[in-house]
Each structure stands twice: as structure tokens, then as C-alpha cells.
C-alpha positions as CSV (number, residue, x, y, z in Angstrom):
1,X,-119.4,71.6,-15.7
2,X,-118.2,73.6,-18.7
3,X,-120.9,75.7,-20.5
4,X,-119.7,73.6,-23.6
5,X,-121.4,70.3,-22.0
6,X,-124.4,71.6,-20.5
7,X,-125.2,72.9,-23.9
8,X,-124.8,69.7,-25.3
9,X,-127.2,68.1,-22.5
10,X,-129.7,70.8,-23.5
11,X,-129.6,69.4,-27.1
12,X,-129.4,65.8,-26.3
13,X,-132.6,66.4,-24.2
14,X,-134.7,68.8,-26.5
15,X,-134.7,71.0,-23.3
16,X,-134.5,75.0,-22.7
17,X,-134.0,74.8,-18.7
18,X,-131.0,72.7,-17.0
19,X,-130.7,72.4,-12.8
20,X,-127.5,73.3,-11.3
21,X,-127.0,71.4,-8.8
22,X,-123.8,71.8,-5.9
23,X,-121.5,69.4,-4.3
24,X,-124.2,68.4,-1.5
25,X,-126.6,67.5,-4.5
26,X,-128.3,70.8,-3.2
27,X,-130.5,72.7,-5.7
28,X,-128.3,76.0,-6.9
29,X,-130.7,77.4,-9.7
30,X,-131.7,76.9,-13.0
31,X,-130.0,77.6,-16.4
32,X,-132.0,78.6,-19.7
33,X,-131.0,78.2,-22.9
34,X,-131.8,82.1,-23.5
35,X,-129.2,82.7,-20.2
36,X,-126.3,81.2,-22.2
37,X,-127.0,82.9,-25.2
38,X,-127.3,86.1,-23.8
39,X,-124.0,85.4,-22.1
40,X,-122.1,85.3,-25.2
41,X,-124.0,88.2,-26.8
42,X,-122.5,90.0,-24.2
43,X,-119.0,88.6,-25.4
44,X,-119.8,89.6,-29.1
């Protein structure tokens, strides 16, 4: 999934934390909001 839609799925929910999940439907981790953010601060 692009960062582009899971940042819209954090808006649409009103959420700060998202669940990456793999192609087995296995937990991978869990994005915040702040992770994405300080991601492109690093791009800035």
C-alpha cells in the first residue's frame, strides 16, 4: 500500500496507529502517524 492511502485511512478513521499486515494476513508491525511524518522530515 502507498504511504499516500494509508494516510488517508488514518484520516478517515480519526486514528494515529495503522497495522501492517503481510501476504499471509500475518501481523508485520504498526505504523504511527508521528513515523510518517518523521519520514518526510527527513526528506525536507
Amino acid at each position: 500500500m502507498p504511504v499516500s492511502q494509508a494516510i488517508e485511512i488514518l484520516q478517515e478513521h480519526g486514528t494515529r496507529y495503522i497495522a501492517v499486515i503481510g501476504d499471509d494476513n500475518a501481523l508485520i508491525g504498526i505504523l504511527r502517524d508521528v513515523d510518517i511524518l518523521k519520514a518526510f522530515k527527513g526528506l525536507i
